[in-house]
MOPAC internal coordinates of N, CA, C and O (Angstrom, degrees):
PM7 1SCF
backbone

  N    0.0000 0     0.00 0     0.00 0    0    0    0
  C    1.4515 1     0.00 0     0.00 0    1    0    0
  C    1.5249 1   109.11 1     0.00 0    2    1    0
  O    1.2310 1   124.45 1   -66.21 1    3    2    1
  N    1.5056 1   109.07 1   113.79 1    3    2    1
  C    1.5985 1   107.76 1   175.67 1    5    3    2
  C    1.3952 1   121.42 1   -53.23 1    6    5    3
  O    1.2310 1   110.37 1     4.53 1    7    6    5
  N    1.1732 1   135.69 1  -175.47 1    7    6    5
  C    1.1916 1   129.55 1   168.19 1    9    7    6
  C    1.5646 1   109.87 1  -121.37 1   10    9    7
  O    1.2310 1   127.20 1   174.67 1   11   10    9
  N    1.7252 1   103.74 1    -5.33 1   11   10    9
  C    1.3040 1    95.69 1  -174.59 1   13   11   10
  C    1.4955 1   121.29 1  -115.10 1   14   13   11
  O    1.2310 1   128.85 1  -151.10 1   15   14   13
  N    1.7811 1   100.55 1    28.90 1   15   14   13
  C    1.7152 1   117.67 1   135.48 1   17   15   14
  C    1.2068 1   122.63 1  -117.82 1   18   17   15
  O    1.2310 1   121.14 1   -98.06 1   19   18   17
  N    1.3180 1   115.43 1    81.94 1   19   18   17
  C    1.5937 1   124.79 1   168.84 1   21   19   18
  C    1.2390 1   116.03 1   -84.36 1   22   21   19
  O    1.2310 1   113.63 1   158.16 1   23   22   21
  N    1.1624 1   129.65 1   -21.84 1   23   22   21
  C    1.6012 1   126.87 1   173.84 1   25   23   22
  C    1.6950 1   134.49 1    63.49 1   26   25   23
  O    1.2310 1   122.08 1     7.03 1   27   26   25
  N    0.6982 1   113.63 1  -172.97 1   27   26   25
  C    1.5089 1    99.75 1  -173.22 1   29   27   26
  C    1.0858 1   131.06 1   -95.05 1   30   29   27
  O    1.2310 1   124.39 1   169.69 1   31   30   29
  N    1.5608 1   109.17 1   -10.31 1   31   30   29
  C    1.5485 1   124.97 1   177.83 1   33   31   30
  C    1.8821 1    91.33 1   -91.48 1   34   33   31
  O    1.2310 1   108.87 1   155.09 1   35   34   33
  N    1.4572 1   138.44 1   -24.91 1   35   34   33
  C    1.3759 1   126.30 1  -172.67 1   37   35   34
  C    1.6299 1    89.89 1   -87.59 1   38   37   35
  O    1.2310 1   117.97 1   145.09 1   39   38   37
  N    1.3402 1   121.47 1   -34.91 1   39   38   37
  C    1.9342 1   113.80 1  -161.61 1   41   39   38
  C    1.5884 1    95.21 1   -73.15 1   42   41   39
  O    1.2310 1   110.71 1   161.79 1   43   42   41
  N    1.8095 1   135.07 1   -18.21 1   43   42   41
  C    1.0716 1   130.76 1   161.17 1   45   43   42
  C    1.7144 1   126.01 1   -75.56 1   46   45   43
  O    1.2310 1   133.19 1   158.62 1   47   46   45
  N    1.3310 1    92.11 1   -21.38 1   47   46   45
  C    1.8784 1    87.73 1   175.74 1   49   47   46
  C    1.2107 1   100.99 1   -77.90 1   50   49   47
  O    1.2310 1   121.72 1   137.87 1   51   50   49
  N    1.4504 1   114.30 1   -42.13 1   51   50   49
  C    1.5663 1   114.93 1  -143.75 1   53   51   50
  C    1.8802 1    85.09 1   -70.81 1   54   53   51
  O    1.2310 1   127.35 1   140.25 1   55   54   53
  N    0.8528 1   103.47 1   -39.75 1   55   54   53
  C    2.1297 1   110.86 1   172.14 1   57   55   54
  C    1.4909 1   138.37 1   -72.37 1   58   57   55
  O    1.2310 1   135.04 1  -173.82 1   59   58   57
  N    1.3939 1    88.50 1     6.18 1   59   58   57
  C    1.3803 1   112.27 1   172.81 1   61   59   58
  C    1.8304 1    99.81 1  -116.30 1   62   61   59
  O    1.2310 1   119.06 1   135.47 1   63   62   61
  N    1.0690 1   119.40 1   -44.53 1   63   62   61
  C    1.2397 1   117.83 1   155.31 1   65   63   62
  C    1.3996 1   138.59 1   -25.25 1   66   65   63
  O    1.2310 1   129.24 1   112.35 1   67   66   65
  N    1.6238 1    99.79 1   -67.65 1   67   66   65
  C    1.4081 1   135.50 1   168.84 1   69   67   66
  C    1.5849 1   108.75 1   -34.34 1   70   69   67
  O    1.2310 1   130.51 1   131.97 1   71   70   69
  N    1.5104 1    97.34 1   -48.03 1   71   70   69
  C    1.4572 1   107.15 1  -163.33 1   73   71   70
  C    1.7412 1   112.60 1   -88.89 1   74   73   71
  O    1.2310 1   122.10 1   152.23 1   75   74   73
  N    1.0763 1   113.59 1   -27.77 1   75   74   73
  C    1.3248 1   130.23 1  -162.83 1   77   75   74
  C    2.0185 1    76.57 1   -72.42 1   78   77   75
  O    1.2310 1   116.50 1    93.68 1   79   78   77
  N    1.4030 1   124.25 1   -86.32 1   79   78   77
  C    1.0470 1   166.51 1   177.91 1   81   79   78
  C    1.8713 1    89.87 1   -11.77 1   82   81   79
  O    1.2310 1   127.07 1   108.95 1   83   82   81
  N    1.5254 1   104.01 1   -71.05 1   83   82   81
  C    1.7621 1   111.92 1  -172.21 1   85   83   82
  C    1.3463 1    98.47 1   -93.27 1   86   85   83
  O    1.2310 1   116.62 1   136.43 1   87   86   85
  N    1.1974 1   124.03 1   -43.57 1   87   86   85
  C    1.9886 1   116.65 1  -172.64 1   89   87   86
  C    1.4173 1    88.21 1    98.69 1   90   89   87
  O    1.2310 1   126.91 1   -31.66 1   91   90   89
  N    1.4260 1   104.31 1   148.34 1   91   90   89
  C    1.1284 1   116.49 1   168.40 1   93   91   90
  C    1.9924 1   140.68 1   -79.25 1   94   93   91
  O    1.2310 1   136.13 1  -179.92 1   95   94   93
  N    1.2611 1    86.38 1     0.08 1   95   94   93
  C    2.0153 1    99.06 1   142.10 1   97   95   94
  C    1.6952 1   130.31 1   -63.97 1   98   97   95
  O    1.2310 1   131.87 1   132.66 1   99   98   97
  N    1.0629 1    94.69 1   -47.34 1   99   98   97
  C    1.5094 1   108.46 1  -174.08 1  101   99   98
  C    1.6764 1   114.28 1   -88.61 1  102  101   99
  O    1.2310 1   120.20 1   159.98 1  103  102  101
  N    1.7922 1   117.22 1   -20.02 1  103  102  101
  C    1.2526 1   109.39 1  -175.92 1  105  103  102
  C    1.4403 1   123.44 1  -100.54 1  106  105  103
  O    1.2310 1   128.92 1  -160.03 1  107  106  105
  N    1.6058 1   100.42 1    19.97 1  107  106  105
  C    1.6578 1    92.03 1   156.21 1  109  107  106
  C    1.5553 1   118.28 1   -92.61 1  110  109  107
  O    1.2310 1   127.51 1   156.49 1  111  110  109
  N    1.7817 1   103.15 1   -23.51 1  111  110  109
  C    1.5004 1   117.88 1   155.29 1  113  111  110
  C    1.2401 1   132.97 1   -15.17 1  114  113  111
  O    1.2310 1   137.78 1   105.74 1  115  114  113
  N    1.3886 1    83.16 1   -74.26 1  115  114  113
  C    1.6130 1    94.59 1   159.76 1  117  115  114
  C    0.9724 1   143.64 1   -36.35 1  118  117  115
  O    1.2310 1   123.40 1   114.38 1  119  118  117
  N    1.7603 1   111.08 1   -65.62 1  119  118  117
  C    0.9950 1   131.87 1   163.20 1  121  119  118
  C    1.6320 1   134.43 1   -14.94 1  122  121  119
  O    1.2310 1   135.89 1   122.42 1  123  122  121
  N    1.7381 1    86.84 1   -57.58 1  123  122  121
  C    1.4436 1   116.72 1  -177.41 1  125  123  122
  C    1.7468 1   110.57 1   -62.19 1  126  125  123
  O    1.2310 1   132.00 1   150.84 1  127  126  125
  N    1.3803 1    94.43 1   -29.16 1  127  126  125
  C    1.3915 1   102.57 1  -167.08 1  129  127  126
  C    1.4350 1   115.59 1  -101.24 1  130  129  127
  O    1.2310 1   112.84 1   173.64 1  131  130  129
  N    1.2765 1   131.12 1    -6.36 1  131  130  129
  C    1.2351 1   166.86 1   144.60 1  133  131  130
  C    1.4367 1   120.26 1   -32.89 1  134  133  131
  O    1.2310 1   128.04 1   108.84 1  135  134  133
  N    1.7129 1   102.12 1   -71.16 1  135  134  133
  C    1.3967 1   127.37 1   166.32 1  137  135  134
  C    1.5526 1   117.33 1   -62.82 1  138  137  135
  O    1.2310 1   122.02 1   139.57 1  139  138  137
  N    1.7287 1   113.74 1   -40.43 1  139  138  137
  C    1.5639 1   117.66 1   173.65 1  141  139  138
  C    1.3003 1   130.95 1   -66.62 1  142  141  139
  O    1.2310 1   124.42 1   162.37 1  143  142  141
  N    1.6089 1   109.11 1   -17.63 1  143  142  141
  C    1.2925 1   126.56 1   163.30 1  145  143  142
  C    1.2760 1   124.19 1   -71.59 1  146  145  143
  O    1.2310 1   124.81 1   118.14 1  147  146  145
  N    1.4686 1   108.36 1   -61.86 1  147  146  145
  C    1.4268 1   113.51 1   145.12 1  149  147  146
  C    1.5526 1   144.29 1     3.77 1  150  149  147
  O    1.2310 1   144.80 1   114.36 1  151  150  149
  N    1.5695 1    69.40 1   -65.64 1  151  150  149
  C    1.7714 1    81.57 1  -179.92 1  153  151  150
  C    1.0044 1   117.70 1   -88.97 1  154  153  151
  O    1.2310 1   116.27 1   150.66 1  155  154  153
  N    1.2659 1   124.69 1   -29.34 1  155  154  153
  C    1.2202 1   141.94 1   163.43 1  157  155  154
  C    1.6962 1   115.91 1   -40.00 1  158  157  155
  O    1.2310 1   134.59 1   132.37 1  159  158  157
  N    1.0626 1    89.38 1   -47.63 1  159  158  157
  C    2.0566 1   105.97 1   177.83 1  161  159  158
  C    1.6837 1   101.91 1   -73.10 1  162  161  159
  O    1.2310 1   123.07 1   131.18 1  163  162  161
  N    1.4705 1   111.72 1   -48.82 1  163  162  161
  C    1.5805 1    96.52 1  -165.56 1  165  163  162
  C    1.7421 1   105.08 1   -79.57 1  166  165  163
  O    1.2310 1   122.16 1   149.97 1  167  166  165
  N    1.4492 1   113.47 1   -30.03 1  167  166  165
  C    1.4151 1    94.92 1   168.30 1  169  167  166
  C    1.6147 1   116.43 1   -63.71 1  170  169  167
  O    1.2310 1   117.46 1   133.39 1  171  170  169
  N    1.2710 1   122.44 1   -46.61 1  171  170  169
  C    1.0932 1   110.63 1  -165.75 1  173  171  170
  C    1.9632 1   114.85 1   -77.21 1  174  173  171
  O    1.2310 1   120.65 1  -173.14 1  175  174  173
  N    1.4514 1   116.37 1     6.86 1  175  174  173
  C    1.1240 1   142.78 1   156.95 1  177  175  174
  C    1.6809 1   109.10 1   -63.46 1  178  177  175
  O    1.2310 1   132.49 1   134.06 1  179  178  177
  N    1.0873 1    93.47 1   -45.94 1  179  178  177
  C    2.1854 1   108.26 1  -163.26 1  181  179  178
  C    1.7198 1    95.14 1   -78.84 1  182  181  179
  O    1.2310 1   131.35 1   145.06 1  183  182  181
  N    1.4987 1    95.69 1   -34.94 1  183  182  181
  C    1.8514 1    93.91 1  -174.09 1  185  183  182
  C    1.4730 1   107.85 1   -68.48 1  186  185  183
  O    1.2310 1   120.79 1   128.43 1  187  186  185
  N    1.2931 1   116.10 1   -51.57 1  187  186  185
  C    1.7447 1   131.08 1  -176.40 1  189  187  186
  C    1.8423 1    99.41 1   -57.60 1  190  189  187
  O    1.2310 1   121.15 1   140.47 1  191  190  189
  N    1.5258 1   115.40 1   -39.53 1  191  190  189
  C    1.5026 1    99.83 1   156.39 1  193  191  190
  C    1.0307 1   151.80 1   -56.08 1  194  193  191
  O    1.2310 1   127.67 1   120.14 1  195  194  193
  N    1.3898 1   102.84 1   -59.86 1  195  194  193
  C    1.6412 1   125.15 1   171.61 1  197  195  194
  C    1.2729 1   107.31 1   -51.78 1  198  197  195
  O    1.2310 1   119.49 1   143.14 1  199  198  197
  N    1.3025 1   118.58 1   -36.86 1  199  198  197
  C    1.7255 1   132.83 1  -153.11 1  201  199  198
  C    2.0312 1    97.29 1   -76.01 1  202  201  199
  O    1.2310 1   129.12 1   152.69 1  203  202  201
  N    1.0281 1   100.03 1   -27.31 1  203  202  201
  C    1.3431 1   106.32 1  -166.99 1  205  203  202
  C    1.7698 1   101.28 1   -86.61 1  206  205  203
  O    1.2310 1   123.56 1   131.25 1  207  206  205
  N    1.3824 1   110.77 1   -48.75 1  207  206  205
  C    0.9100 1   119.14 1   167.24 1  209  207  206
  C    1.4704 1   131.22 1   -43.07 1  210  209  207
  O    1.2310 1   127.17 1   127.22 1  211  210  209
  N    1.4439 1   103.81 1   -52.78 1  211  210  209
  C    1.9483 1   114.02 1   176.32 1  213  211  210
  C    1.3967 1   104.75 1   -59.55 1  214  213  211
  O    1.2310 1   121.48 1   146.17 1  215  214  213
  N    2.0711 1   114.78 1   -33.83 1  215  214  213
  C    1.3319 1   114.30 1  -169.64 1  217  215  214
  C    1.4184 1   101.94 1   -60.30 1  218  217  215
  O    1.2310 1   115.84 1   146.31 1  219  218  217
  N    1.4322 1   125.51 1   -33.69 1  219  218  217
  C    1.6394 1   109.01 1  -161.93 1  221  219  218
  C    1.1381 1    93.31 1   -94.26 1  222  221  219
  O    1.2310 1   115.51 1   131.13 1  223  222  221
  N    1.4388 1   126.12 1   -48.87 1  223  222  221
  C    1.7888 1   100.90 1   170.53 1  225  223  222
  C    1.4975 1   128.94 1   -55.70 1  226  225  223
  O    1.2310 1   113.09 1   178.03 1  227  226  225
  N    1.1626 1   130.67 1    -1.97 1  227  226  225
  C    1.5320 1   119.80 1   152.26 1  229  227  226
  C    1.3267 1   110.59 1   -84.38 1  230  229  227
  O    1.2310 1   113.95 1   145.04 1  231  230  229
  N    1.5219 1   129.06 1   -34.96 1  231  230  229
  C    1.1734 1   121.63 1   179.31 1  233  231  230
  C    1.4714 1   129.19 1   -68.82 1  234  233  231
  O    1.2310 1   121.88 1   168.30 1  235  234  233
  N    1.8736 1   114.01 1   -11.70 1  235  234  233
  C    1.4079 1   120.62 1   177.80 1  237  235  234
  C    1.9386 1    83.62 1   -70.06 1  238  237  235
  O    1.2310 1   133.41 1   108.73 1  239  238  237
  N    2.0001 1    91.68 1   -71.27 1  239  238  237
  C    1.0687 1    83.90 1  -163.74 1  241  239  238
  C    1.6944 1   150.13 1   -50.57 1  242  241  239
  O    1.2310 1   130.23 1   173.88 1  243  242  241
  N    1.5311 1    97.88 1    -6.12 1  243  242  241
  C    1.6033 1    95.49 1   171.00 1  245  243  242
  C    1.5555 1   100.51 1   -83.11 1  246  245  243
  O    1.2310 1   117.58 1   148.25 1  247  246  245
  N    1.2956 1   122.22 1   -31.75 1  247  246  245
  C    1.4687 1   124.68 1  -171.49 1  249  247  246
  C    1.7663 1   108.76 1   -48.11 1  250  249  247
  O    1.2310 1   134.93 1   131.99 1  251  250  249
  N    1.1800 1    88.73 1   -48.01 1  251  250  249
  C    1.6938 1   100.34 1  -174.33 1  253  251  250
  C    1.8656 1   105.00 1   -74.54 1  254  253  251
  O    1.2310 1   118.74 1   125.03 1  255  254  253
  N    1.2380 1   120.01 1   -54.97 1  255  254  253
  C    1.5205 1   120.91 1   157.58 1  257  255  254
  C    1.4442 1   112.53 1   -10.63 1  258  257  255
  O    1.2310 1   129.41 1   103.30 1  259  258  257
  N    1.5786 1    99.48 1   -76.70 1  259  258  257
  C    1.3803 1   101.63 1   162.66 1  261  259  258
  C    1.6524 1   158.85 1   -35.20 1  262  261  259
  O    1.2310 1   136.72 1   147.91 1  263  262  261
  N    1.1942 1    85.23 1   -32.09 1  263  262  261
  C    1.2330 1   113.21 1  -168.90 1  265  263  262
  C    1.5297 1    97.47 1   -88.98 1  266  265  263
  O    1.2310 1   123.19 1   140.80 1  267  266  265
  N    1.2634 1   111.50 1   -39.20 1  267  266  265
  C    1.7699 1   112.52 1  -161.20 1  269  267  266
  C    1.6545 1    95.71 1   -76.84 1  270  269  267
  O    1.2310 1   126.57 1   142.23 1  271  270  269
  N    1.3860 1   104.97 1   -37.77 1  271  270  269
  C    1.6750 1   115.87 1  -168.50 1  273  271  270
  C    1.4898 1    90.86 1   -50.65 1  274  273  271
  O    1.2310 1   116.28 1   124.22 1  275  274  273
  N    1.3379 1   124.67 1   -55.78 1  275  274  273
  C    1.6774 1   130.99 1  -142.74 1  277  275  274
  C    1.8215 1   103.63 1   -68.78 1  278  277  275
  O    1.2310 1   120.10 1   180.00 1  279  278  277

């Protein structure tokens, strides 16, 4: 069983859960902290991309640098 069809009747248990489990003081908390992680992962996802990316564009471009120097 995948996990990445849970549907809308499982994203309501699992949130009825949530709540039963933390109470509803603490589960916007969460929430907050949920999303900050999050983001935390997809930026630092975008950096490990890009990052790879700038690497081969400096590496054409010194290649070619090179090349013109010679």
């Amino acid at each position: 069983m995948p996990f990445g069809n849970i549907g809308i009747g499982g994203l309501v248990l699992i949130l009825i859960i949530a709540l039963i489990i933390f109470g509803p003081a603490k589960l916007p908390e969460l929430g907050r902290a949920f999303g900050r992680t999050l983001n935390e992962f997809k930026g630092a996802t975008r950096e490990l991309v890009n990052g790879d990316a700038e690497d081969e564009k400096k590496s054409d471009s010194s290649k070619t640098s090179v090349e013109v120097n010679k």
